[in-house]
C-alpha positions as CSV (number, residue, x, y, z in Angstrom):
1,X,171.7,17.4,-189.1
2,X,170.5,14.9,-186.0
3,X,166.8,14.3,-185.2
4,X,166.8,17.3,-182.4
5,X,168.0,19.9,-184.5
6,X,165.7,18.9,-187.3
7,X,162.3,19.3,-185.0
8,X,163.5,22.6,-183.5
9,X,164.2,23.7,-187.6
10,X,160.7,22.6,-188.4
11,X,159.1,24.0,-185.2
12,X,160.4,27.3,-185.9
13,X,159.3,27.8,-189.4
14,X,155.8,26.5,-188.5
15,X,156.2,29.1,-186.2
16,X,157.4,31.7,-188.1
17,X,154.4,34.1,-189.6
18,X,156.0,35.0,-192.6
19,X,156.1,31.5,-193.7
20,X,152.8,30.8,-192.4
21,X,151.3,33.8,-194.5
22,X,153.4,32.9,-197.5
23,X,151.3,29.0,-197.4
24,X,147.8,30.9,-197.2
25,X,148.3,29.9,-193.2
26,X,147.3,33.6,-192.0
27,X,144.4,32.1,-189.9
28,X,146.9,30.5,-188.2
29,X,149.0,33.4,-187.4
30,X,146.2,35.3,-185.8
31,X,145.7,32.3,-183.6
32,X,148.7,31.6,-182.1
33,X,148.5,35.6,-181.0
34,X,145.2,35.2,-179.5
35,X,147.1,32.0,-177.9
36,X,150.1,33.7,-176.7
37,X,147.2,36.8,-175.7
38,X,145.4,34.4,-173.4
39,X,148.7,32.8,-171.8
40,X,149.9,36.0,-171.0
41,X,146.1,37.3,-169.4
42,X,146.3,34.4,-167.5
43,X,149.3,34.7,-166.2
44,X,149.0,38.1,-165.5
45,X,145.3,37.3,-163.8
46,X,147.0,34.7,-161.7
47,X,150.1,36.6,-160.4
48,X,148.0,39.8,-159.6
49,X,145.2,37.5,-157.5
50,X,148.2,36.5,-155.3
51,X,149.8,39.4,-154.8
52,X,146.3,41.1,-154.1
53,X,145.8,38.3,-152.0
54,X,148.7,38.5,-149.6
55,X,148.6,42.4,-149.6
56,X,145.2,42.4,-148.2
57,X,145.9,39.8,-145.7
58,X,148.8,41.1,-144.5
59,X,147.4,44.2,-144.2
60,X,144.4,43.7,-142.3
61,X,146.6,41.4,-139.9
62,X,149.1,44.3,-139.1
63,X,146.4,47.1,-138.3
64,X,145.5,44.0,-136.1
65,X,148.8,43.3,-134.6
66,X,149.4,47.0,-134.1
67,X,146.7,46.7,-131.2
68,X,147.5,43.5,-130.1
69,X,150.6,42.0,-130.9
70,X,151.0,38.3,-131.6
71,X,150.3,37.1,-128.5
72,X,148.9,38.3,-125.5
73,X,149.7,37.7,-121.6
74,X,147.7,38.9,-118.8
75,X,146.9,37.6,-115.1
76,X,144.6,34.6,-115.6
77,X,141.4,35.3,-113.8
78,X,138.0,34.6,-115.0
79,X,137.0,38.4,-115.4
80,X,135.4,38.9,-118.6
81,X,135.5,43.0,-118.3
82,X,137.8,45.3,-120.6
83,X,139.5,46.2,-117.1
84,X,142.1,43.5,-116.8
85,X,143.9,42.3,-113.8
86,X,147.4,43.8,-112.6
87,X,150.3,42.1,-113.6
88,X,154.0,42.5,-112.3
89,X,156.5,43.8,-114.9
90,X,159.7,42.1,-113.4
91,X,158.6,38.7,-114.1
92,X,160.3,35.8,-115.2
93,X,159.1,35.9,-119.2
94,X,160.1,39.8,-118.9
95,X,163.5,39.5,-117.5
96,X,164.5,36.6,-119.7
97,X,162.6,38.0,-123.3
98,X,166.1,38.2,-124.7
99,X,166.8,34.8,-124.4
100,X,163.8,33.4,-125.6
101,X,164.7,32.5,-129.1
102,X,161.4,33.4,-131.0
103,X,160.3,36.4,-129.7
104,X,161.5,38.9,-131.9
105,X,159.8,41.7,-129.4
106,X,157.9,42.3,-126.0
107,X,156.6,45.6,-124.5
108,X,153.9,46.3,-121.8
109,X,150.6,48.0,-122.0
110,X,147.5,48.8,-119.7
111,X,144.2,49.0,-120.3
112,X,140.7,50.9,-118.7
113,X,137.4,51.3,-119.7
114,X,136.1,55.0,-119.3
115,X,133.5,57.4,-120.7
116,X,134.4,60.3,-123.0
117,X,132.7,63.8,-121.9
118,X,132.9,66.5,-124.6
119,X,130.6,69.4,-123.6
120,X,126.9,67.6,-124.1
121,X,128.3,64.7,-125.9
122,X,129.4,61.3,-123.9
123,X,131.1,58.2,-125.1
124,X,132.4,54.8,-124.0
125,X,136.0,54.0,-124.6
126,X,138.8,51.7,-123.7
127,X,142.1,54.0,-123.2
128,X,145.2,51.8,-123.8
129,X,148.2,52.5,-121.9
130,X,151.6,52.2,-124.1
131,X,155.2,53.2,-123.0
132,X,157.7,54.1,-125.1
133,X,158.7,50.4,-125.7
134,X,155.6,50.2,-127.9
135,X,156.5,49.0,-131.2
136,X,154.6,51.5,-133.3
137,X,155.5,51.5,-136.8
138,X,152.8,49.2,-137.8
139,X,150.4,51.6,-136.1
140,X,151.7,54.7,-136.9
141,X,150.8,53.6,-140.9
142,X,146.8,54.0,-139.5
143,X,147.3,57.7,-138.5
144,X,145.7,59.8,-140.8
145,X,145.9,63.4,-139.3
146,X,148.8,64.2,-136.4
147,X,151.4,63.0,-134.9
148,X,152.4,59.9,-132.6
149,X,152.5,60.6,-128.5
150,X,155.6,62.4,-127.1
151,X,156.2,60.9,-123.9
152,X,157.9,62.5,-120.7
153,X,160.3,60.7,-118.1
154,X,158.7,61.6,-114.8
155,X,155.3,62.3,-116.0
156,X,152.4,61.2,-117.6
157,X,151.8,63.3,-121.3
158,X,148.4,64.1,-121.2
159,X,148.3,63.6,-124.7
160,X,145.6,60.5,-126.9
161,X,144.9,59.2,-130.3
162,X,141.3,59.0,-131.1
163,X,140.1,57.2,-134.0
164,X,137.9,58.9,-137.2
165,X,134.8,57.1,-136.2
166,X,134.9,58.8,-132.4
167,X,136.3,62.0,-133.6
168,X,133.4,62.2,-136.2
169,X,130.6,61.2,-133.4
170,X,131.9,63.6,-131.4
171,X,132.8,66.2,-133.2
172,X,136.5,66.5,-132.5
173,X,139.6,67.9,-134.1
174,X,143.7,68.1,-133.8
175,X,144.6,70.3,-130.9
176,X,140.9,69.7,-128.6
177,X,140.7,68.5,-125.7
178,X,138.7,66.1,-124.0
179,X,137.7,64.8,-120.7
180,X,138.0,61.3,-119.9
181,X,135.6,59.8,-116.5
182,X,136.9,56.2,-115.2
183,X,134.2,55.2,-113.0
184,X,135.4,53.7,-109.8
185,X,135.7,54.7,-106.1
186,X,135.9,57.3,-106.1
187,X,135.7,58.8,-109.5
188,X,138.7,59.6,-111.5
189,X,139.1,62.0,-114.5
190,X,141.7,63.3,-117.1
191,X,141.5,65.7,-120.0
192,X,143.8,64.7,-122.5
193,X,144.8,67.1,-126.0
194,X,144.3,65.2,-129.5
195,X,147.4,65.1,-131.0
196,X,146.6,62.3,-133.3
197,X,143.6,60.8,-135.6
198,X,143.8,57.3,-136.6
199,X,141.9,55.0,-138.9
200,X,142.3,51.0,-139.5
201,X,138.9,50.7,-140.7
202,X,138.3,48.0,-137.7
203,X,135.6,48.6,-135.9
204,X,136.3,46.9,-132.8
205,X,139.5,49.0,-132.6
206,X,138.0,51.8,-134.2
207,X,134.5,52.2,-131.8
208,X,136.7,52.3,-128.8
209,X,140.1,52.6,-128.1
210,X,142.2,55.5,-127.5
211,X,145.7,55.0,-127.5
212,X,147.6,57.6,-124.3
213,X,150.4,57.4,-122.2
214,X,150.7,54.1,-120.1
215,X,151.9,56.5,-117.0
216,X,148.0,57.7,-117.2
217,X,146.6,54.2,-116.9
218,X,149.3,53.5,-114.2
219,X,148.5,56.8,-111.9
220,X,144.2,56.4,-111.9
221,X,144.7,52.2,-110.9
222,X,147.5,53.9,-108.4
223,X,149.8,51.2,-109.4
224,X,152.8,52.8,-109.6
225,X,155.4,52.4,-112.4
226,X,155.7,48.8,-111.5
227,X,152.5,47.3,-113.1
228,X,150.9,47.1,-116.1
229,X,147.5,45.3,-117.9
230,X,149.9,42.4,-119.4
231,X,152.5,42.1,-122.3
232,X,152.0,42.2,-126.0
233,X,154.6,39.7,-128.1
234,X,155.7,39.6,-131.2
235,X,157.0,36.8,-132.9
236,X,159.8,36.1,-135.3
237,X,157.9,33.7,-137.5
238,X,154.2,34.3,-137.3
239,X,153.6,31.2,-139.5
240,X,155.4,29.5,-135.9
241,X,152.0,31.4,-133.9
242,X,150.6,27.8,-132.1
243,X,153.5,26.3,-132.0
244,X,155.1,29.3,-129.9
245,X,151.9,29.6,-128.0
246,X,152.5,25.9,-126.5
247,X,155.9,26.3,-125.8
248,X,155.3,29.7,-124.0
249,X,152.2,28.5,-122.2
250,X,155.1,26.2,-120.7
251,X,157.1,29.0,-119.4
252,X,154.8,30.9,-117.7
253,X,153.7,30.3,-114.2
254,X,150.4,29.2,-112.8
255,X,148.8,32.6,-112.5
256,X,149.9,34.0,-116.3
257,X,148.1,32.8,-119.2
258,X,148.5,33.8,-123.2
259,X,146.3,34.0,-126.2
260,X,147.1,34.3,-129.5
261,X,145.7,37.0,-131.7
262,X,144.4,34.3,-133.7
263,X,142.0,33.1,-130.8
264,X,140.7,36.7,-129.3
265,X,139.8,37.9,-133.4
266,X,138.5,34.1,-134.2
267,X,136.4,35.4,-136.8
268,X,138.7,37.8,-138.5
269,X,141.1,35.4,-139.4
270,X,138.7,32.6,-140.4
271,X,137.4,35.2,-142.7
272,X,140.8,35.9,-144.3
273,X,140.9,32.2,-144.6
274,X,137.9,32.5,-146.5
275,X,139.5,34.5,-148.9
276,X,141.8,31.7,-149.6
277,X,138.7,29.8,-151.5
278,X,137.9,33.1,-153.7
279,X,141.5,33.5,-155.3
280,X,141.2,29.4,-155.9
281,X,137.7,29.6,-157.4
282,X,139.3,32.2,-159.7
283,X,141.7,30.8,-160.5
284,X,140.4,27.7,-161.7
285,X,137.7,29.5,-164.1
286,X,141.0,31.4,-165.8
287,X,142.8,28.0,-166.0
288,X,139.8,25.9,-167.7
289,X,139.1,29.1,-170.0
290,X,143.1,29.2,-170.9
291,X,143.1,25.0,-171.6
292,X,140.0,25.0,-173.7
293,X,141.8,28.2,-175.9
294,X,144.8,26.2,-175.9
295,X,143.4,22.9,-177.2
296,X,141.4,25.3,-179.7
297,X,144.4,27.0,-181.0
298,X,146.2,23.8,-181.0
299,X,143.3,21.8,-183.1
300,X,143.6,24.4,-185.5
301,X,146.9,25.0,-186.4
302,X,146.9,21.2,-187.0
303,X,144.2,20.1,-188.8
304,X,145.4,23.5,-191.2
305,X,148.9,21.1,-191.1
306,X,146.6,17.7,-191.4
307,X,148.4,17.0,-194.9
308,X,152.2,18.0,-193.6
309,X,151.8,15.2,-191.1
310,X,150.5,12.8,-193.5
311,X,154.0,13.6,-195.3
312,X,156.1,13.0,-192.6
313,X,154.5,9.7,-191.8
314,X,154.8,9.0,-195.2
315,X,158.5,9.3,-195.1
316,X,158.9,7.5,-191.9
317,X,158.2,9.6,-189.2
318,X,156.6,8.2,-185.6
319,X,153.9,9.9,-183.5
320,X,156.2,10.4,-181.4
321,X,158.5,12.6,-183.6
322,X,156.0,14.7,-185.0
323,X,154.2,15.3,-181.5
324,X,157.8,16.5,-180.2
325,X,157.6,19.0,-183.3
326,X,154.3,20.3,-182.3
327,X,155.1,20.3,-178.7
328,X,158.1,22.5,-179.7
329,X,155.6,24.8,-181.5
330,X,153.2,25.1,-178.6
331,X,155.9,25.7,-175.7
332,X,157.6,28.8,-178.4
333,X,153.6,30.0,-177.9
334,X,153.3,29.4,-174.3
335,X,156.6,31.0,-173.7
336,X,155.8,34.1,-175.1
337,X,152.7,33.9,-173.2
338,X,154.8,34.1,-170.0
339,X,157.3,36.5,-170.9
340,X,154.8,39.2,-171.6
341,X,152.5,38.1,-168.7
342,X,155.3,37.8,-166.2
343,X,156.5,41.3,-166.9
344,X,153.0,42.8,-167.3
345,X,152.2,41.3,-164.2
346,X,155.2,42.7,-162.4
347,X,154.5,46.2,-164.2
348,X,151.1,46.3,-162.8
349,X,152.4,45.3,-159.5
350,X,155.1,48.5,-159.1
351,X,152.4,50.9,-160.5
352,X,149.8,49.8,-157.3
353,X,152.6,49.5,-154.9
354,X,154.1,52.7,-155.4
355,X,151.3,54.4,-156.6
356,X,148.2,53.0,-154.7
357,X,145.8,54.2,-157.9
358,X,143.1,51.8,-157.0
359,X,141.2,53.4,-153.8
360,X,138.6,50.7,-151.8
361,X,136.0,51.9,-149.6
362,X,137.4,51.3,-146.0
363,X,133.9,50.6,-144.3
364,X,133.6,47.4,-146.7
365,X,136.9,46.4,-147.3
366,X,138.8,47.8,-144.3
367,X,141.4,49.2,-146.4
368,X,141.6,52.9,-148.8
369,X,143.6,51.1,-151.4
370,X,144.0,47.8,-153.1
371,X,147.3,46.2,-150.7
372,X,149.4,44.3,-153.3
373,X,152.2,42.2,-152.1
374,X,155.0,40.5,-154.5
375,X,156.5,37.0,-153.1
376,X,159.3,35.3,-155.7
377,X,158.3,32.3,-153.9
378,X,155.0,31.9,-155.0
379,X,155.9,33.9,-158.3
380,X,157.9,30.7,-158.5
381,X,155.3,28.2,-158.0
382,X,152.6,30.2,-159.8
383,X,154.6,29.9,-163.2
384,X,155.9,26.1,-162.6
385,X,152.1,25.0,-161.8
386,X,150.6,27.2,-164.9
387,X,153.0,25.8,-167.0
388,X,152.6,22.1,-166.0
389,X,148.9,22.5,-166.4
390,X,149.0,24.1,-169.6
391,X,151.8,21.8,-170.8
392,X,149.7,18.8,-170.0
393,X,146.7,20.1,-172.1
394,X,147.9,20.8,-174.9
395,X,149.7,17.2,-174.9
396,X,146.0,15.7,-175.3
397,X,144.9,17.3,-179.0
398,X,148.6,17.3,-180.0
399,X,148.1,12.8,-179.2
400,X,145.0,12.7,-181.1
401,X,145.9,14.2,-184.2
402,X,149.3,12.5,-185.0
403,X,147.4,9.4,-184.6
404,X,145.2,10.1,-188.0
405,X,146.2,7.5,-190.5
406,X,148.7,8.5,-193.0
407,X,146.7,8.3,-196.3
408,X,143.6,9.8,-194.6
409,X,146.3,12.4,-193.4
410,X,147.4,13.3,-197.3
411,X,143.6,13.3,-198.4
412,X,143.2,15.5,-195.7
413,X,141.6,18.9,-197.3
């Protein structure tokens, strides 16, 4: 039998609780489960933070997007109002959206400001204008009660989406109507039916936008079918946003201009990046609560095995040796540790996913539900950097036992 085999035999009945027990070790056995108990917690508390983490985040940005898109273009002028400028749709940046290799998707919209009349009861509102090129699946998630518009060919459809908080204020339901004033000269109006109620828990989006056919944006400007607000784009790679931003600022002409999302809703996205420093201050209280039961559990089972490593200095063993034996012992904890929290974890995961259990108040957190979002990629590097950590702290007690001297070692009671 070589050396390797020989550490991996004397690991494994260290391990082994039956032996333990059978050498009045028992205290021994119920550490190394309270060991391969915290491992697991930890991985478990780890995985869930990030998958908690990027479901909320992605959440909150795709009720965003479903407004906005990625990136906005509109005429450049220096008026501040909700009422934006008119913009050709046969430009440049429209004809050749194809063929610009990271937009995944473009689509027009128009915007007005207006006031909401419903029998006493009055409301500001911006109605935005989509067409059917509006990518709505993102948006269609926030509907609550209805349906999505129908549009018509020739016509405009008379039909909005109103959010909760305006239908609440105002009293309204699925299947009322109400009349919409744009004040200009000379005064426009248009009653639109509710055929759908939405919530994203936003209140910028949610104190003032209804969503309605672009064709009724089009007709009260009188613009014709031939200009819109601006465009909304999305991007293939979102992680790519500034980058895409400078190379598009560099294909539009003098009197376009873009924004990213990131740079109208400043302060949304710097507080999900907030959120970034929560999970990490977390995190590190779980890790420095898992090290110091790992160098616990460790320092116990050895000083319990203080005379065995006397013996096996005694009969010419190195440090070196007898920490690879102990090392063994600790990774055949650890390891159980990650199998159960890995699968936990993932168990956990499916149940929220699919089942959406835990509910959140939307007016706090934006959300019903707790979002949860699984990524193998950082599943990945969650596991490798837990396991370096932990691996590196238990190295530390393991070095600073097999250095007691041998005879002090066999004295050892």
């Amino acid at each position: 039998m070589n050396f390797h085999s020989l550490y991996h035999l004397i690991a494994q009945r260290i391990a082994n609780p039956k032996i333990q027990k059978s050498v009045g070790l028992g205290f021994s056995v119920l550490v190394s489960r309270m060991a391969v108990i915290s491992v697991a917690i930890t991985i478990v508390v780890i995985l869930l933070s990030f998958a908690v983490l990027l479901g909320f985040k992605n959440a909150i940005k795709s009720k965003i997007f479903s407004f906005t898109g990625h990136i906005r273009i509109v005429k450049t002028s220096n008026n501040q109002s909700l009422e934006e400028p008119a913009v050709p749709i046969q430009t440049d940046i429209y004809r050749q959206r194809k063929k610009i290799p990271f937009i995944e998707h473009l689509q027009v919209y128009a915007q007005k400001p207006g006031v909401i009349k419903v029998k006493e009861n009055v409301q500001g509102v911006v109605l935005k204008g989509v067409g059917e090129d509006y990518w709505k699946d993102d948006f269609v998630e926030n509907l609550q009660e209805g349906r999505w518009l129908n549009f018509k060919k020739d016509t405009e459809s008379k039909e909005t989406l109103i959010s909760r908080t305006i239908a609440q204020k105002l009293n309204l339901k699925l299947g009322d109507s109400l009349i919409v004033i744009f004040v200009q000269e000379p005064p426009r109006f248009r009653k639109l039916a509710v055929v759908g109620i939405y919530e994203t828990g936003i209140g910028i989006f949610d104190e003032k936008f209804l969503i309605t056919d672009l064709k009724t944006i089009q007709k009260v400007n009188n613009w014709g079918d031939s200009l819109v607000s601006g465009y909304e784009i999305f991007l293939k790679n979102f992680d790519k946003l500034i980058e895409n931003s400078r190379q598009l600022e560099n294909l539009l002409p003098y009197d376009l201009s873009q924004q990213p999302v990131t740079a109208k809703y400043f302060d949304t996205f710097e507080w999900l990046e907030l959120l970034d420093n929560n999970v990490v201050i977390i995190l590190i209280i779980i890790l420095a609560v898992t090290a110091f039961n790992i160098i616990s559990v460790l320092l116990i089972m050895m000083m319990e095995r203080t005379n065995m490593i006397g013996i096996l200095k005694a009969l010419g063993a190195e440090n070196r040796q007898i920490e690879r034996i102990f090392l063994l012992h600790a990774w055949h904890i650890i390891a159980r540790g990650f199998l159960w929290g890995n699968l936990l974890a993932y168990f956990l995961y499916l149940l929220e996913y699919h089942g959406k259990f835990i509910p959140l108040d939307t007016q706090n957190y934006l959300v019903s539900y707790v979002p949860v979002e699984w990524n193998w990629f950082v599943w990945f590097l969650a596991n490798i950097g837990t396991f370096l950590l932990i691996s590196l702290v238990m190295w530390l007690p393991i070095r600073f036992v097999v250095r007691i001297p041998p005879i002090k070692a066999i004295r050892f009671v």
